[in-house]
KOLDOTOR-947199 format. One line per 5 residues: number of its first residue (from 1); their letters; for each residue z, x, y of N, C-alpha, C. Coordinates in nm, 2 decimals, always signed. Example, Ala and Ser with C-alpha at 12.3 -4.5 7.8 and 13.67 -1.06 7.14 Angstrom:
BEGIN
1	as	+0.78/+1.32/-0.57/+0.78/+1.23/-0.45/+0.78/+1.32/-0.33  +0.71/+1.28/-0.22/+0.71/+1.37/-0.11/+0.79/+1.29/+0.00
//
This chain:
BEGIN
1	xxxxx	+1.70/+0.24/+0.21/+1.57/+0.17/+0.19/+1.46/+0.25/+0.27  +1.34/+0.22/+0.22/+1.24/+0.30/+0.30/+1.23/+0.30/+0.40  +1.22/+0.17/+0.53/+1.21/+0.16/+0.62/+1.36/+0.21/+0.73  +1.47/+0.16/+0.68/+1.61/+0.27/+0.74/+1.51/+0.40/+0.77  +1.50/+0.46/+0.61/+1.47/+0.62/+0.63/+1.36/+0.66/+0.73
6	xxxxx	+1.26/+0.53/+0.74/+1.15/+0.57/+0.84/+1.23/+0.52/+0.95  +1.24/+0.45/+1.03/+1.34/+0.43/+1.17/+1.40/+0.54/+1.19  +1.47/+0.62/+1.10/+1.58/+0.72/+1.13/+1.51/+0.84/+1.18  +1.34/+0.88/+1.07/+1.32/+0.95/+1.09/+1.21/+0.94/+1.27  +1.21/+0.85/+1.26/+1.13/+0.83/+1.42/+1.22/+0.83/+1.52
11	xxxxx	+1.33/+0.80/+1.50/+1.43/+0.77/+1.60/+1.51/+0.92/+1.61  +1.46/+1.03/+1.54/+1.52/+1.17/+1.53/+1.39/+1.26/+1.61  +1.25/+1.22/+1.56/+1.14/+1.26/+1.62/+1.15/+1.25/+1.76  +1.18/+1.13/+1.84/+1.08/+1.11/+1.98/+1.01/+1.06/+1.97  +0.96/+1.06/+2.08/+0.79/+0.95/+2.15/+0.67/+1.03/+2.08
16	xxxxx	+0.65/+0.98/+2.01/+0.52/+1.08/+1.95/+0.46/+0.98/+1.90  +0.28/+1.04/+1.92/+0.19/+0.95/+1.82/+0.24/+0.95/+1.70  +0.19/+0.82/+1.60/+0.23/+0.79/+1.49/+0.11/+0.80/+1.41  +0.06/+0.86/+1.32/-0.07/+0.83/+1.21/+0.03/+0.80/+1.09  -0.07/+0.67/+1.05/-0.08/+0.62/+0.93/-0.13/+0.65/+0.84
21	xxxxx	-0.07/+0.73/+0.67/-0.19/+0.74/+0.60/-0.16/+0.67/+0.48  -0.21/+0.58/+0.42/-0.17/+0.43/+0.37/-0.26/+0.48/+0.22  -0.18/+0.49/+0.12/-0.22/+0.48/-0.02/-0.28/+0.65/-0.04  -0.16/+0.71/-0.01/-0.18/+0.85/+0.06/-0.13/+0.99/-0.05  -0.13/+0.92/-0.20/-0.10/+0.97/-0.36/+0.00/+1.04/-0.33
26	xxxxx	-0.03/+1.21/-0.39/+0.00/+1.30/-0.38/+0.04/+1.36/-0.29  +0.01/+1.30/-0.18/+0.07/+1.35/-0.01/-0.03/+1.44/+0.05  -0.12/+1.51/-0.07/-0.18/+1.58/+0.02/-0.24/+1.57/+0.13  -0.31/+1.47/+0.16/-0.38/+1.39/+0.29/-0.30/+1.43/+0.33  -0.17/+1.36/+0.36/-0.07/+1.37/+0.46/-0.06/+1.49/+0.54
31	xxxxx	+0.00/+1.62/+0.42/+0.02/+1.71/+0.47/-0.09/+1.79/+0.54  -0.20/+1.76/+0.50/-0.38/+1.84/+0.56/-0.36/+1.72/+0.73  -0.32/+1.60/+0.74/-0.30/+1.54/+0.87/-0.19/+1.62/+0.99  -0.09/+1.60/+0.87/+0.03/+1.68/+0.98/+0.03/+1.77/+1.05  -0.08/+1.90/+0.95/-0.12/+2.02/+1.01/-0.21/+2.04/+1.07
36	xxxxx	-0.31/+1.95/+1.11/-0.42/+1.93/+1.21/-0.39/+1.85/+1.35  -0.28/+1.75/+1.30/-0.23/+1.68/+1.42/-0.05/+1.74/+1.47  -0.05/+1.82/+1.51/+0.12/+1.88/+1.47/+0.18/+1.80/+1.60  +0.07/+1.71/+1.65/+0.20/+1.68/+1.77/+0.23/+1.51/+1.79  +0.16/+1.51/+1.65/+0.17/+1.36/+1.60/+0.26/+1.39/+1.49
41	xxxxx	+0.35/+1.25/+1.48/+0.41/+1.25/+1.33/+0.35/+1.16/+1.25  +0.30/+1.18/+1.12/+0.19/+1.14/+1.02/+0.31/+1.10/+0.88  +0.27/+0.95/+0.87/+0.34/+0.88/+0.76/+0.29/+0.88/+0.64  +0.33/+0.93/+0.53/+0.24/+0.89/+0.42/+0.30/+0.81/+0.34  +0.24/+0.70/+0.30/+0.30/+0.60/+0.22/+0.19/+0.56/+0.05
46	xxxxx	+0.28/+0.50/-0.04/+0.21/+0.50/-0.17/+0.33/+0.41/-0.21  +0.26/+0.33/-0.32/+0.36/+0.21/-0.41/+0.41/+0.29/-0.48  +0.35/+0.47/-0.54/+0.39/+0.50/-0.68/+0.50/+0.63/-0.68  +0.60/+0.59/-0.65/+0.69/+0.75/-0.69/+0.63/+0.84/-0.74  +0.59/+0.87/-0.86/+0.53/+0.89/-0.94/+0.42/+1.00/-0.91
51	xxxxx	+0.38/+0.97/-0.80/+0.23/+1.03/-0.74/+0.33/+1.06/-0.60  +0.37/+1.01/-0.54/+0.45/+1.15/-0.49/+0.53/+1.22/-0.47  +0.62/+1.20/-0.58/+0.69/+1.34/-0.64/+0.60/+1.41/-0.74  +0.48/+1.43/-0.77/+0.43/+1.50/-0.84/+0.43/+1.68/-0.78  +0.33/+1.64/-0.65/+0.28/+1.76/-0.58/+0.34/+1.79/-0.49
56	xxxxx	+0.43/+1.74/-0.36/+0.50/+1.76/-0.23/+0.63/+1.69/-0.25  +0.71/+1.76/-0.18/+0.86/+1.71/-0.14/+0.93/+1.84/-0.05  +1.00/+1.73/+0.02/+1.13/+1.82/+0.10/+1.20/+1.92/-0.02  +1.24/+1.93/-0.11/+1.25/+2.02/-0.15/+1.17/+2.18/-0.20  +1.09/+2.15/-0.20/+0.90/+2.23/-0.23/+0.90/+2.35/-0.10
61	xxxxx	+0.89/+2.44/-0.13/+0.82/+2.53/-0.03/+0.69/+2.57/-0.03  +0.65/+2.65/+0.07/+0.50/+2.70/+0.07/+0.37/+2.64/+0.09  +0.29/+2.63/+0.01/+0.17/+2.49/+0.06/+0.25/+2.36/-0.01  +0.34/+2.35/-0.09/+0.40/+2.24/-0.15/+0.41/+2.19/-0.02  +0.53/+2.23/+0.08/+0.58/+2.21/+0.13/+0.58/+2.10/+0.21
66	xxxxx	+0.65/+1.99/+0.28/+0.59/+1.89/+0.34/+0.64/+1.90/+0.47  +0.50/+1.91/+0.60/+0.57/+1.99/+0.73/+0.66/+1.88/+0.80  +0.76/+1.95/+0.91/+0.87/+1.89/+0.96/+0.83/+1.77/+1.02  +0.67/+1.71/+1.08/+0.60/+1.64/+1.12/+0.55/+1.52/+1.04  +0.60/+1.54/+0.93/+0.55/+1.42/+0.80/+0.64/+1.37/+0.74
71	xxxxx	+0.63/+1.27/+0.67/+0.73/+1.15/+0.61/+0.67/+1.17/+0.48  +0.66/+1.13/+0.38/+0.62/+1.06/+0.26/+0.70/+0.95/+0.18  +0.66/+0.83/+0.21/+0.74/+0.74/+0.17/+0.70/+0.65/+0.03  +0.81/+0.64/-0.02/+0.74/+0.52/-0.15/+0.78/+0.38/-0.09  +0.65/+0.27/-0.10/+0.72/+0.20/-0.07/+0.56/+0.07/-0.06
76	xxxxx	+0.58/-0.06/-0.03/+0.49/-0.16/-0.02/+0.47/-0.12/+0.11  +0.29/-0.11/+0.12/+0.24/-0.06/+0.26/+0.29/-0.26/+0.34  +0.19/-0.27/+0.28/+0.25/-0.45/+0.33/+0.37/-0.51/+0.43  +0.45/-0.49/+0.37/+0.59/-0.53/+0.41/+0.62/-0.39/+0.52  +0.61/-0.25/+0.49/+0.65/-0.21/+0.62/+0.55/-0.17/+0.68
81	xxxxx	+0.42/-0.23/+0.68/+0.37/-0.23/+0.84/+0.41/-0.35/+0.90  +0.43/-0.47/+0.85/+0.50/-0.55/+0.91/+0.60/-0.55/+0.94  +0.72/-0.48/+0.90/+0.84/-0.44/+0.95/+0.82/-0.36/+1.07  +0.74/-0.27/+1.07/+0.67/-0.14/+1.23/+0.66/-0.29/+1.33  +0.55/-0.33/+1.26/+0.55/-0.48/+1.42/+0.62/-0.50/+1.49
86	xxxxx	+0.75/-0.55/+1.35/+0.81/-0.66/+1.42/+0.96/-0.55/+1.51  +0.93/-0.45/+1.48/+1.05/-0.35/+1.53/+0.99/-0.27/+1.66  +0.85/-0.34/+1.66/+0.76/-0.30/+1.84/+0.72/-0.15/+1.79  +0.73/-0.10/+1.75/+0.66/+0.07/+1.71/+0.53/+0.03/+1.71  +0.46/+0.09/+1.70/+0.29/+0.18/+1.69/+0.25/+0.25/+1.63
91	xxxxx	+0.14/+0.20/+1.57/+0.09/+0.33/+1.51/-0.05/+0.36/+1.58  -0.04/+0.49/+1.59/-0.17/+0.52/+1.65/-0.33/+0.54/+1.60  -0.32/+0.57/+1.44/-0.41/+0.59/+1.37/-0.36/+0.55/+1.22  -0.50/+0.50/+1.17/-0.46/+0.51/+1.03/-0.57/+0.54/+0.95  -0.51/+0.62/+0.87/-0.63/+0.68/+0.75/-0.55/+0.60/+0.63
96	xxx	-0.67/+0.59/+0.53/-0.67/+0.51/+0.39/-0.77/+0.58/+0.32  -0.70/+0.63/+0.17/-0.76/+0.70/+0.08/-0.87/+0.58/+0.01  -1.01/+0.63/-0.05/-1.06/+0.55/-0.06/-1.08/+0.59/-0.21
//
């Protein structure tokens, strides 16, 4: 489930700021965050598969590529910022595509 995979991946990270980027398509946001913030780890989240397997993925190299600092997750922003809550994490920023 999304949230395992996000726990696992923060729990592999460290103490690190967390940016949020909520309804975050294609990933690209994400990835233009990750590489401006490299010592934050930057979430990107979206309801639509769809839109983010189009442009970025762990498998993808090059500017595809999604840096070791980023997540891209499918999933209801809803329910897992409320799961972050209630599991005490933080996020430290959040960007929303508009």
């Amino acid at each position: 489930d999304a949230f395992g995979e996000l726990t696992a991946w923060l729990d592999a990270a460290g103490e690190r700021p967390l940016i949020l980027d909520s309804g975050c398509g294609t990933g690209l946001s994400t990835r233009a965050l990750a590489l401006a913030h490299p010592q934050s780890l930057v979430l990107g989240v979206d309801r639509s598969g769809d839109r983010l397997g189009r442009r970025l993925g762990p498998h993808k190299t090059g500017k595809d590529a999604v840096p070791p600092n980023a997540l891209l997750l499918r999933a209801e922003l809803a329910t897992l910022w409320r799961m972050l809550q209630m599991s005490g994490r933080r996020v430290g920023s959040r960007f929303q595509q508009l």
